[in-house]
N, CA, C and O atoms as a Tinker XYZ file with bonds, in Angstrom:
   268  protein
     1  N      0.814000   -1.177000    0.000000    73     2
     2  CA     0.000000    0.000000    0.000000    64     1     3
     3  C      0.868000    1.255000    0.000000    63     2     4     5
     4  O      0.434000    2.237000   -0.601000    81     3
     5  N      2.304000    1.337000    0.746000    73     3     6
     6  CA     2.594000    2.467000    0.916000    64     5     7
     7  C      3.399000    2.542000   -1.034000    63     6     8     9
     8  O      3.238000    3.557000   -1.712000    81     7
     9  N      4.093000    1.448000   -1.515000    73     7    10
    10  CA     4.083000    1.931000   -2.867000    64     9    11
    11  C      3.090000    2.631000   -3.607000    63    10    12    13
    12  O      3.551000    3.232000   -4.577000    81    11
    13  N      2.098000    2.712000   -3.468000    73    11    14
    14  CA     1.218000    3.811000   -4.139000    64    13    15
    15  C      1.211000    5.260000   -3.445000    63    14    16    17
    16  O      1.020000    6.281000   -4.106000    81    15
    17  N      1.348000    5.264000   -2.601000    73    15    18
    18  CA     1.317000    6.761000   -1.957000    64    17    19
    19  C      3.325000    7.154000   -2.300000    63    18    20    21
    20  O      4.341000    6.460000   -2.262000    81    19
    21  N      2.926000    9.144000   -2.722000    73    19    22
    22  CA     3.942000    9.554000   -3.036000    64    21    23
    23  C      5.124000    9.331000   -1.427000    63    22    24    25
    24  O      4.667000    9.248000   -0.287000    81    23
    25  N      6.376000    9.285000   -1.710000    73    23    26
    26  CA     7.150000    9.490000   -0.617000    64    25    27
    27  C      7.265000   10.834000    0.006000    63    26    28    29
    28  O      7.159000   11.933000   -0.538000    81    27
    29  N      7.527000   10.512000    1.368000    73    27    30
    30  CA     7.545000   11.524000    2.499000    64    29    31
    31  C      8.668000   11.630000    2.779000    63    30    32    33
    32  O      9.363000   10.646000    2.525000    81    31
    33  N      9.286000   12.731000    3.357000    73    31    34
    34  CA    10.307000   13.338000    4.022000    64    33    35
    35  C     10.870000   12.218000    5.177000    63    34    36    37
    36  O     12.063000   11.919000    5.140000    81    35
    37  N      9.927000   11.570000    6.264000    73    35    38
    38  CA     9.763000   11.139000    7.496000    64    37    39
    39  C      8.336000   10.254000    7.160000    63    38    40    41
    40  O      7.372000   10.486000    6.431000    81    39
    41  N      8.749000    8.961000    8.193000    73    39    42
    42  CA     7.705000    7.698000    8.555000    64    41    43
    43  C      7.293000    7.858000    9.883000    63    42    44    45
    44  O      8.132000    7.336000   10.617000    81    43
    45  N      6.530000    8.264000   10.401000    73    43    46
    46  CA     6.537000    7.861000   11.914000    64    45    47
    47  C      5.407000    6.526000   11.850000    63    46    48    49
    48  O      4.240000    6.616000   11.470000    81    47
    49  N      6.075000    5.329000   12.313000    73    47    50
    50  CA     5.592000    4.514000   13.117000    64    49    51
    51  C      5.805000    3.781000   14.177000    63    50    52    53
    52  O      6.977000    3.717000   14.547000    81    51
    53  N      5.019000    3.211000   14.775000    73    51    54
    54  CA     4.745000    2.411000   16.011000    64    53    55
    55  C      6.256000    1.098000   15.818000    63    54    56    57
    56  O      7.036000    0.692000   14.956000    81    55
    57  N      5.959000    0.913000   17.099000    73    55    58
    58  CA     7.235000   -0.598000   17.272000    64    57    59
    59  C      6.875000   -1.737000   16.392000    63    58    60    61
    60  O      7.642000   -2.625000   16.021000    81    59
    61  N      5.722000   -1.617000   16.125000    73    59    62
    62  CA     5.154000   -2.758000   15.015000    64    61    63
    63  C      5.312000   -2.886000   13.969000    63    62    64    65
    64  O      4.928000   -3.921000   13.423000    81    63
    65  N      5.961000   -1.855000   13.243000    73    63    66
    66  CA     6.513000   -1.389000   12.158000    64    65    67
    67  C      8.188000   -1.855000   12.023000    63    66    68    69
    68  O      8.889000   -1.808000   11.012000    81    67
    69  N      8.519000   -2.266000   13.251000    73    67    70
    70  CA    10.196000   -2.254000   12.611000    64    69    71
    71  C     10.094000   -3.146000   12.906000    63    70    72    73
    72  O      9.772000   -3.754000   13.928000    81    71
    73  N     10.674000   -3.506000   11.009000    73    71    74
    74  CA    10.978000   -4.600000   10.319000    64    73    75
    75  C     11.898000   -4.214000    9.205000    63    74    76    77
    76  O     11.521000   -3.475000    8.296000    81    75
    77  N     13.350000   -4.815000    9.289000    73    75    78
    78  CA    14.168000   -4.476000    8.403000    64    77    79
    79  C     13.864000   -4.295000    6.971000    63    78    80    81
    80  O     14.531000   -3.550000    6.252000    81    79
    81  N     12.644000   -5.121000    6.478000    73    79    82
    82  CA    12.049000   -5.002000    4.966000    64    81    83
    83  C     11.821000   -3.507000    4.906000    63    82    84    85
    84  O     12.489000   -2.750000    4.201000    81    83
    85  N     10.535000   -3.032000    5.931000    73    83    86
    86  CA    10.123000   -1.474000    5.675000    64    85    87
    87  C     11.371000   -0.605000    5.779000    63    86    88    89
    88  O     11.562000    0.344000    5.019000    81    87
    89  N     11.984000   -0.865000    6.485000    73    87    90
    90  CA    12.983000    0.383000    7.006000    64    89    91
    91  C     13.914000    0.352000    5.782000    63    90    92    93
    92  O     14.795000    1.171000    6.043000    81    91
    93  N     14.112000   -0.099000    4.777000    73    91    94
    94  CA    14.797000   -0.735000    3.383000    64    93    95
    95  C     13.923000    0.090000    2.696000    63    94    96    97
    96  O     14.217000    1.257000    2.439000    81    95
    97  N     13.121000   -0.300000    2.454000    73    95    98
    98  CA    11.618000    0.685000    1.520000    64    97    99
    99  C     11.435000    1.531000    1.926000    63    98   100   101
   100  O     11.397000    2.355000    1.012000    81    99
   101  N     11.274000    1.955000    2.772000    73    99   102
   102  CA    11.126000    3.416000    3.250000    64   101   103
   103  C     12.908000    4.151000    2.617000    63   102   104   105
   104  O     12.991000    5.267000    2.105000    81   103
   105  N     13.915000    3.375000    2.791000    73   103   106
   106  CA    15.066000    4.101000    2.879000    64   105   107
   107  C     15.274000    4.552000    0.967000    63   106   108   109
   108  O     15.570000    5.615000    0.422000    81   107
   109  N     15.023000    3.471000    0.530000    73   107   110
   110  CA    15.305000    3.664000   -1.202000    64   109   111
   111  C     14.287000    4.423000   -1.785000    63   110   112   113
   112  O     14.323000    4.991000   -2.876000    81   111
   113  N     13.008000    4.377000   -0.645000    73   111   114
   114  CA    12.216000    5.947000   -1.121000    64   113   115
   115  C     12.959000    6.970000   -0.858000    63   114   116   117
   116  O     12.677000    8.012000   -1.448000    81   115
   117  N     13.971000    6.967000   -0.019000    73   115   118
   118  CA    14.646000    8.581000    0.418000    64   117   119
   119  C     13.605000    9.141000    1.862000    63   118   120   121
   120  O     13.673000   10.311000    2.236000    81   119
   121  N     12.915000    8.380000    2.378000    73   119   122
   122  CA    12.195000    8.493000    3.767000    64   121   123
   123  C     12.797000    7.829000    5.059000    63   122   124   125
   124  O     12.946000    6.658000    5.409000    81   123
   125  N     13.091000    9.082000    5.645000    73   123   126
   126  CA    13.679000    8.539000    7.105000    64   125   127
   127  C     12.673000    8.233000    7.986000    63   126   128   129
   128  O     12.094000    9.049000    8.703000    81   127
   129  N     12.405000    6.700000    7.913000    73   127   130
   130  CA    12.044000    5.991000    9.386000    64   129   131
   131  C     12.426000    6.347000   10.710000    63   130   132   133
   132  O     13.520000    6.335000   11.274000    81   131
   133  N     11.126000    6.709000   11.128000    73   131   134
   134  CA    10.876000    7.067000   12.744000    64   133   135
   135  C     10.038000    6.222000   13.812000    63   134   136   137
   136  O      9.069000    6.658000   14.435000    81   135
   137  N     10.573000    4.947000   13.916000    73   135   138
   138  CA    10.436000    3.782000   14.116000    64   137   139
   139  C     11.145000    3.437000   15.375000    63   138   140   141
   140  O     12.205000    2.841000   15.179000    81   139
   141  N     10.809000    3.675000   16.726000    73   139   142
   142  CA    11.151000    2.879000   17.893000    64   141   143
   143  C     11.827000    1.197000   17.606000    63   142   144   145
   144  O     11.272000    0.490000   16.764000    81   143
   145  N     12.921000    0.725000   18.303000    73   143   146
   146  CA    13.400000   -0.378000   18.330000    64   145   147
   147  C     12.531000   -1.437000   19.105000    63   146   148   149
   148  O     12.148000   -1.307000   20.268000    81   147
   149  N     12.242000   -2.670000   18.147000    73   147   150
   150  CA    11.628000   -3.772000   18.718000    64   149   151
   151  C     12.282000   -4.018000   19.634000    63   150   152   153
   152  O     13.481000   -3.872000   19.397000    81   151
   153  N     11.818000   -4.660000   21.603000    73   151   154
   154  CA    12.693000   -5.130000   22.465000    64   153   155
   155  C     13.420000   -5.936000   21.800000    63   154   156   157
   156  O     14.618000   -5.883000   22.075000    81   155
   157  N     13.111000   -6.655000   21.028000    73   155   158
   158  CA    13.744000   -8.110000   20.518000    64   157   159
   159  C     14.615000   -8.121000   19.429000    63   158   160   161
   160  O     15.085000   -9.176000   19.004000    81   159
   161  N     15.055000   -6.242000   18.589000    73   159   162
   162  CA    16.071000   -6.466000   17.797000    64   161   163
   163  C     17.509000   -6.317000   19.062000    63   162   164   165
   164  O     17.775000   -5.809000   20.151000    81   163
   165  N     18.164000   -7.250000   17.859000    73   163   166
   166  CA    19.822000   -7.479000   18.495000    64   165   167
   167  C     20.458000   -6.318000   18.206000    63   166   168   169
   168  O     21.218000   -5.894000   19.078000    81   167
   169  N     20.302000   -5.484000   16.865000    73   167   170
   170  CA    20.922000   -4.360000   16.602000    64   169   171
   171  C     19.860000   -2.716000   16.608000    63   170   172   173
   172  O     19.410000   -2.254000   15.559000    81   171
   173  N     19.717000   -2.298000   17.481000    73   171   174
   174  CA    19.388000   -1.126000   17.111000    64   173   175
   175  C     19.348000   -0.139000   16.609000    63   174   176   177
   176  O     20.227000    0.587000   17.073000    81   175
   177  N     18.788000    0.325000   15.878000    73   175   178
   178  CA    18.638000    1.366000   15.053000    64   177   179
   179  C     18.594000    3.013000   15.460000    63   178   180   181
   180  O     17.651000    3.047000   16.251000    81   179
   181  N     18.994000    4.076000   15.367000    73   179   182
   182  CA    18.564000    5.246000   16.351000    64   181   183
   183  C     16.937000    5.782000   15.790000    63   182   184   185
   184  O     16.147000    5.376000   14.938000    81   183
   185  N     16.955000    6.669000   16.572000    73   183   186
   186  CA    15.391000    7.161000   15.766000    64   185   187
   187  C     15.189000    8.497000   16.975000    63   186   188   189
   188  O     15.851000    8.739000   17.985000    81   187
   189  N     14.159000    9.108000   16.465000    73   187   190
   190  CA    14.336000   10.300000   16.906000    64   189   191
   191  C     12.865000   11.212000   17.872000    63   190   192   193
   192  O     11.937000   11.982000   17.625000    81   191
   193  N     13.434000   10.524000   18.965000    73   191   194
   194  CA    12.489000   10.408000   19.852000    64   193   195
   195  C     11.253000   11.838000   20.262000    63   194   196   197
   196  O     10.141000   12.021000   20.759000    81   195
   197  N     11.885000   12.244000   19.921000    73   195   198
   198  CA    11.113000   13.730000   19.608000    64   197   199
   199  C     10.299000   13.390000   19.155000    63   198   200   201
   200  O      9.315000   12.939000   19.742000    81   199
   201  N     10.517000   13.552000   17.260000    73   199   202
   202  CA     9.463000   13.345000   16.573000    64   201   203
   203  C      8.542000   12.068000   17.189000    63   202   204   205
   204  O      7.321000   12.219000   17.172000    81   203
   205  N      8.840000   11.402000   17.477000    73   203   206
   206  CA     7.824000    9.661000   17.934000    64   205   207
   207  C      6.755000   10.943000   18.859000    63   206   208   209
   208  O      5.578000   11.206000   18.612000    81   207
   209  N      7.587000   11.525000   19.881000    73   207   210
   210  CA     6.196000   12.238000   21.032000    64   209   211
   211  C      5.051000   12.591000   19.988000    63   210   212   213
   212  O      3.875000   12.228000   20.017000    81   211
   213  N      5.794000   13.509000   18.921000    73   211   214
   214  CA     4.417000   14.097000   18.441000    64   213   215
   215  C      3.627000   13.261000   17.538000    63   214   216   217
   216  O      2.831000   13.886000   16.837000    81   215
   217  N      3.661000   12.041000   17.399000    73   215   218
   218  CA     3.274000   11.255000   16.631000    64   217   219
   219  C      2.155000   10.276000   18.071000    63   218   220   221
   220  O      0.982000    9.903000   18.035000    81   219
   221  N      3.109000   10.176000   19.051000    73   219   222
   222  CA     2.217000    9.474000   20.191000    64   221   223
   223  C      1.210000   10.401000   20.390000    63   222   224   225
   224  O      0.142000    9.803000   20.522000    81   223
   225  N      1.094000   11.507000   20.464000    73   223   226
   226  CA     0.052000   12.603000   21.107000    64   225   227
   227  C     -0.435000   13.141000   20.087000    63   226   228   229
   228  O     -0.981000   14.177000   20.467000    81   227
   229  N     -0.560000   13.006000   18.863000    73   227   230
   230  CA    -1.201000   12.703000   17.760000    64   229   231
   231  C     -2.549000   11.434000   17.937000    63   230   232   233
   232  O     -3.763000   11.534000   17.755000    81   231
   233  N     -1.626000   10.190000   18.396000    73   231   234
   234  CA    -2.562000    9.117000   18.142000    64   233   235
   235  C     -3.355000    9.066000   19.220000    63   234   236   237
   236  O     -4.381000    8.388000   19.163000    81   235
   237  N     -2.978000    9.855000   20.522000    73   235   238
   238  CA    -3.811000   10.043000   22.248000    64   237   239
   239  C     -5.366000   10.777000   21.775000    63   238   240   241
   240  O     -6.463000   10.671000   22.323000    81   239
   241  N     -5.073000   11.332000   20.883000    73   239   242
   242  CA    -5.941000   13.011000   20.798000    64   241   243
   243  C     -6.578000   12.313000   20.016000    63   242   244   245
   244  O     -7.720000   12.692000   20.274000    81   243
   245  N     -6.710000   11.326000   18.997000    73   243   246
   246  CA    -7.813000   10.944000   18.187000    64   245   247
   247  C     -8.464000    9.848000   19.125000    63   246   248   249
   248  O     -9.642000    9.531000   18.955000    81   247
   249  N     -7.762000    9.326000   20.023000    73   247   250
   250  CA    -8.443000    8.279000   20.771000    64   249   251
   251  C     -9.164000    8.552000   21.456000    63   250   252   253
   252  O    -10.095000    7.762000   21.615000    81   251
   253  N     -9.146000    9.734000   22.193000    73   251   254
   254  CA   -10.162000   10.871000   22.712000    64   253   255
   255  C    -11.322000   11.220000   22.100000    63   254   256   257
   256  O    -12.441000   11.394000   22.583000    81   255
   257  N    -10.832000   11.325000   20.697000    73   255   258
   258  CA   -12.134000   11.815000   19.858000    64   257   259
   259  C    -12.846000   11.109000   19.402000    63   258   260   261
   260  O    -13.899000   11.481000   18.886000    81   259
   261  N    -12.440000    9.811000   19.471000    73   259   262
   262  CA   -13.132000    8.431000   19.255000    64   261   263
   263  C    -14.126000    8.241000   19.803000    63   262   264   265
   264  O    -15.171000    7.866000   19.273000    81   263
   265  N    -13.804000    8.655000   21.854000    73   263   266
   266  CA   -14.414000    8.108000   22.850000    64   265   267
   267  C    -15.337000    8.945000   23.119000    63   266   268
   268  O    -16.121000    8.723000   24.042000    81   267
């Protein structure tokens, strides 16, 4: 799905998301993954914890608006 949508500057996703495939696809789009480390990778990746807040309090505020 994300091959059809144009590339972005930045990915922000969830821990569920890192998976060396996406972070590859995202990268040869020229999109920097903002992707928290699975507990369970051996090698970590950095990422940029900033941006993740505004992406968490992004996803708080619709859950609100849900409820």
């Amino acid at each position: 799905m994300l091959a059809k949508v144009p590339p972005g500057r930045i990915c922000l996703a969830d821990t569920a998301y890192d998976a060396k495939g996406l972070r590859q696809f995202l990268a040869n789009r020229g999109t920097r993954p903002v992707i928290p480390n699975s507990p369970t990778r051996k090698h970590p990746h950095p990422f940029d914890s900033r941006l993740y807040r505004g992406r968490n309090q992004i996803e708080r505020t619709i859950g609100h608006l849900k409820d």
